[in-house]
C-alpha positions, 0 to 999 in steps of 0.5 A, spaced: 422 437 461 427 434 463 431 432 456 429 439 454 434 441 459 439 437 459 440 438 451 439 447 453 445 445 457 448 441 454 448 446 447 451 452 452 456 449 455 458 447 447 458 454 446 460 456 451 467 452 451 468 453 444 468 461 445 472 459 451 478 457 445 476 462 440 478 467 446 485 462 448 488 462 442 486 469 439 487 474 445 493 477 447 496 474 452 495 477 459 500 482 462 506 480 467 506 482 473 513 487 473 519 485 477 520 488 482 528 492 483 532 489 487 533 494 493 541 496 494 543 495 501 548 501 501 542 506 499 539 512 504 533 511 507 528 514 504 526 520 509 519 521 513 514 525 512 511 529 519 505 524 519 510 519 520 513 523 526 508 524 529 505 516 529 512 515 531 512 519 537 505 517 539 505 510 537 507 507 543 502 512 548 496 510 544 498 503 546 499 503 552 492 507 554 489 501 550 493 495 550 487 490 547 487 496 541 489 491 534 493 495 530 488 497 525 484 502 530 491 504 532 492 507 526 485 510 526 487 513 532 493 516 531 490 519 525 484 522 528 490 524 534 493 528 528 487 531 525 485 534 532 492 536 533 493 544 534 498 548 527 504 549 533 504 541 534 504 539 527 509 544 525 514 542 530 513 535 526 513 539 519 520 541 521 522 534 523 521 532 517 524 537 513 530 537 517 530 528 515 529 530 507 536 534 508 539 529 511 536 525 505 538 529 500 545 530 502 547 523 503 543 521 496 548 526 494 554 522 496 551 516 495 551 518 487 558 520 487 
């Protein structure tokens, strides 16, 4: 029983390294990871979104309620805090946002020209 076994696994672990080979040699190489661009230090910051005002203007309350929140469970509640948010709150940060887009998009302009 014994040498029965040793020979089955002996044979599979033959064919299995000369399959192994075949593939090594025959397969395409694997793809790279892409290089990152490099960022230019000079380009404006990209602008927030609403949520993003919102979970800045919050951040620092939801912490000091719950100082032994991890930053996880903070951003779950942050999250539950915006979905309970009434259309009035979230318009005004939908105007933040929109008025930072703005300010983006002119200083992409000049940023280009």
């Amino acid at each position: 029983n014994n040498k029965c076994f040793n020979i089955v696994v002996t044979c599979s672990f033959l064919c299995f390294i000369s399959l192994f080979n075949y593939y090594k040699v025959n397969m395409p190489k694997a793809v790279t990871k892409k290089e990152k661009k490099e960022k230019d230090p000079n380009a404006p910051k990209k602008p927030c979104g609403a949520y993003m005002w919102f979970c800045k203007e919050k951040r620092e309350g939801v912490k000091s309620e719950n100082p032994e929140m991890s930053v996880t469970d903070i951003g779950k509640r942050l999250g539950q805090l915006w979905k309970e948010s009434s259309e009035e709150e979230k318009q005004r940060f939908h105007a933040l946002a929109k008025k930072d887009k703005e300010r983006y998009d002119k200083e992409l302009a000049e940023y280009k020209s």
